[in-house]
N, C-alpha and C positions, 0 to 999 in steps of 0.2 A: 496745047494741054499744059494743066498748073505744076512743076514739076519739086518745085517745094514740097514739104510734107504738110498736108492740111492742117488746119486751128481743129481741134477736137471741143466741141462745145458738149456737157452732159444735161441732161434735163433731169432735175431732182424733185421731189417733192420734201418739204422742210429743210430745216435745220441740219440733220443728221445727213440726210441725201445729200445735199453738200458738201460735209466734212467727209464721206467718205467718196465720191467721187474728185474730191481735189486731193486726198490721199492719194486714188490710183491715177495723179497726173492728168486728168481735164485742164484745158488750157483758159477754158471759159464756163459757166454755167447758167443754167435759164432755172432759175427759183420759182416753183410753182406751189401750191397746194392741192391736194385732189385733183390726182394723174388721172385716177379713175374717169373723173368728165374731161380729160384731155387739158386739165390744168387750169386753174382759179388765183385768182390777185392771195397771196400767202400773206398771211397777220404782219400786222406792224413790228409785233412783238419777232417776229422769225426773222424781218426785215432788218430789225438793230440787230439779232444775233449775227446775221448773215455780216454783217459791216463790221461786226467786232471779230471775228472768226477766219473771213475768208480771206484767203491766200493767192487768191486770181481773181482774175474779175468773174462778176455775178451779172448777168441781166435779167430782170421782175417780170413776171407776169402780172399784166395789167387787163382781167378779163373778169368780169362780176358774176358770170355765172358759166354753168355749162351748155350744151343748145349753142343752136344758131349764133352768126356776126350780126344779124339786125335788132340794136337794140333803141330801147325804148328812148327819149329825151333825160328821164331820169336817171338811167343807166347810164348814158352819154354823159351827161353832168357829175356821177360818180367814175367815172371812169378817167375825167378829168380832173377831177379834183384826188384821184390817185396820182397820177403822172408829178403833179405839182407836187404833193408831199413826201414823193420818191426822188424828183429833183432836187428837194431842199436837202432832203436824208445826206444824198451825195452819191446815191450808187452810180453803176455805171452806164446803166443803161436800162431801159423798159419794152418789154414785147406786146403787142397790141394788135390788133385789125377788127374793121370796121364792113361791114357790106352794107348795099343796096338790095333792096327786095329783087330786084332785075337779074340780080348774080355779076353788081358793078362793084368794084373796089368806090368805098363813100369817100370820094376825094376831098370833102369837104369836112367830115371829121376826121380822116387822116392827116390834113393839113397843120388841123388845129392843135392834135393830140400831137406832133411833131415838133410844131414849134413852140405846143407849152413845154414839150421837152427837153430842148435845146439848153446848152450843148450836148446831152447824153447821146448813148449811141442808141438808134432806136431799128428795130425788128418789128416786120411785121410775121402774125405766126402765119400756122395754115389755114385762117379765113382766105388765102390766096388760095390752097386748093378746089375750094368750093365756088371761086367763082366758074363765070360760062366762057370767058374765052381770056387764055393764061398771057397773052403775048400784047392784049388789051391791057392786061390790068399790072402788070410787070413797068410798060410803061406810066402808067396811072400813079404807084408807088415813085415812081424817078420824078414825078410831076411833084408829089408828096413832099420830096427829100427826104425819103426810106432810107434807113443806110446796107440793108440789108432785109432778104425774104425767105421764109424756112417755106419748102414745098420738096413734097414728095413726087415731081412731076405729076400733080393732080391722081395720081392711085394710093391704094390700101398702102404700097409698099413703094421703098427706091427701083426695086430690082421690076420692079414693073411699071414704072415711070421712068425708066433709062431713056426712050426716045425724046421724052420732051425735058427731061433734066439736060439732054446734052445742046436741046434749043433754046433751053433757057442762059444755059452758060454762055451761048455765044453772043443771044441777044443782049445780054448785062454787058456786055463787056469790062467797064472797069467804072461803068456807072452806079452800079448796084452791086452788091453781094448775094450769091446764090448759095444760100444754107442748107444742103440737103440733107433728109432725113428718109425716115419711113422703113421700118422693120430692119434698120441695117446690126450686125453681128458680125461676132465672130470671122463666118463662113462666107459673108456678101462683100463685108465695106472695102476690102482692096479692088476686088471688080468691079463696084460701084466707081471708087474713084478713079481707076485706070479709064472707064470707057467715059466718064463725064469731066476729068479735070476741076473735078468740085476743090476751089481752094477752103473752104470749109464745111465742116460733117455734124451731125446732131444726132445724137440716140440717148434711149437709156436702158440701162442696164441691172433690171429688177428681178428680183426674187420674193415671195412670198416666205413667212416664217412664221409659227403658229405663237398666237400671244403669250408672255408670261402668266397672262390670269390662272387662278386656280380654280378658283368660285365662277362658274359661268351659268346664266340663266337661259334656255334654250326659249322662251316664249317670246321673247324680246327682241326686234331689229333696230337698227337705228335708222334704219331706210331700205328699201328695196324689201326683197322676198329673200335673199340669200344670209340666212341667220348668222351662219358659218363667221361672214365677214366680221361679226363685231369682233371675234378672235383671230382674226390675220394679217397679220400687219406688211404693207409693201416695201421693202429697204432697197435701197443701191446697193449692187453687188458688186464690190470693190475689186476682186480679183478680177472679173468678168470684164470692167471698168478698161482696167488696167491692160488685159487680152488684147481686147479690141482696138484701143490707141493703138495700142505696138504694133495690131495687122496695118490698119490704115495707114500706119507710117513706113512700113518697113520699104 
C-alpha cells in the first residue's frame, strides 16, 4: 500500500473553479466546462486565463460533447486538433478517452490523441468506466502510453468500486497511474485510500448559490425543463476543498 500522502487532483469547471480550488491547496486540477454533462473541452479564452492564473498544474478536458466515448470522425478530428492547440498553449497536460461501440478502449484513436500530445501528461477520464471488461482495457491504455486513468472502479461511487479499485491498483503497478474518483468527501476519502493505496484522488467539491440576477424571466430556459437553473450557479466550495485534502492526507 502507497504510504505517501496522495496528489489531490480537483475537477473544476472554468476559471473561477480553479482559483478557488488552488486556494484550498489542490495539488493538481482537471479544467472542464459544463460538470453538469460530466465535463466538456472549456474555451480557449478560460484556457489562456487558466495559464496566466494558475499556481499548479492544470490538465484540459479534451471531450466535444456530453453523451457517450463513441464519436463520430468529425468529432475525432476536432478532438484532435484540440490536443494540438492545448500542446502549443503549453499546458500541462490533456484528459481524453475514446471507445469502441463493442465497450473496447479505441486504441487506435487513443494512440493517436497520445502522441499528438506528447510530451504532456495525458489522462484518460471515465470512458474507462463504461467499458465491458476493466482489466482489458487498463491494459489497452498501457499499449496507448496513458500516463494515467480516473475510474471509479466502474460504479456510481469509490466507496462501491473498492473491490475492483484495489485490482486495479495492483494490476497498474507502476505502469499506469490509478486516479480514483467517484463521490469521494469529507466522510469516504481516507477509507477509500486506506483500503486501495490510491497514490492519487479526484473529486469536486461544489455547492450551488442563487444567481445575482435581479430581473429574471420565469418563461425562458436555456435548455432542459429546469427553469430554476438559468439562476444558479455551481462554484467550488473552497473550505469544503480544503476539508477534504486534509482528511485524505492526514
Amino acid at each position: 500500500m502507497e504510504t505517501r500522502p496522495p496528489l489531490i487532483e480537483i475537477c473544476v469547471e472554468g476559471i473561477d473553479g480553479l482559483l478557488a480550488a488552488q486556494a484550498a491547496g489542490a495539488d493538481r486540477i482537471e479544467l472542464c466546462a459544463s460538470l453538469v454533462e460530466g465535463g466538456i473541452t472549456p474555451s480557449l479564452g478560460t484556457v489562456h486565463a487558466a495559464l496566466d492564473q494558475a499556481t499548479v498544474p492544470f490538465h484540459v478536458m479534451v471531450r466535444p460533447r456530453g453523451g457517450d466515448f463513441l464519436y463520430s470522425e468529425t468529432e475525432y478530428r476536432s478532438m484532435l486538433a484540440d490536443v494540438t492547440a492545448l500542446r502549443e498553449l503549453g499546458v500541462p497536460g490533456v484528459v481524453f478517452g475514446c471507445l469502441n461501440a463493442d465497450g473496447t478502449i479505441d486504441e487506435k484513436r487513443m494512440g493517436e490523441l497520445t502522441e499528438a500530445a506528447w510530451p504532456l501528461n495525458v489522462t484518460c477520464h471515465r470512458a474507462f468506466d463504461m467499458t465491458r471488461d476493466p482489466a482489458e482495457a487498463l491494459e489497452a491504455l498501457i499499449r496507448c502510453k496513458v500516463g494515467r486513468v480516473l475510474t471509479s472502479g466502474q460504479r456510481d461511487t469509490a466507496i462501491e468500486g473498492l473491490p475492483l479499485l484495489e485490482e486495479l491498483v495492483r494490476q497498474a503497478g507502476d505502469r499506469i497511474i490509478i486516479l480514483g474518483c467517484g463521490g469521494l468527501d469529507l466522510g469516504n476519502i481516507a477509507e477509500v485510500r486506506a483500503r486501495t493505496g490510491l497514490a492519487e484522488m479526484h473529486f469536486a467539491a461544489l455547492k450551488d448559490v442563487p444567481s445575482a440576477m435581479r430581473y429574471r424571466n420565469p418563461k425562458v430556459g436555456m435548455g432542459g425543463s429546469d427553469l430554476d437553473r438559468e439562476y444558479r450557479n455551481t462554484l467550488t466550495d473552497t473550505p469544503l476543498v480544503a476539508a477534504t485534502i486534509a482528511a485524505a492526507k492526514a
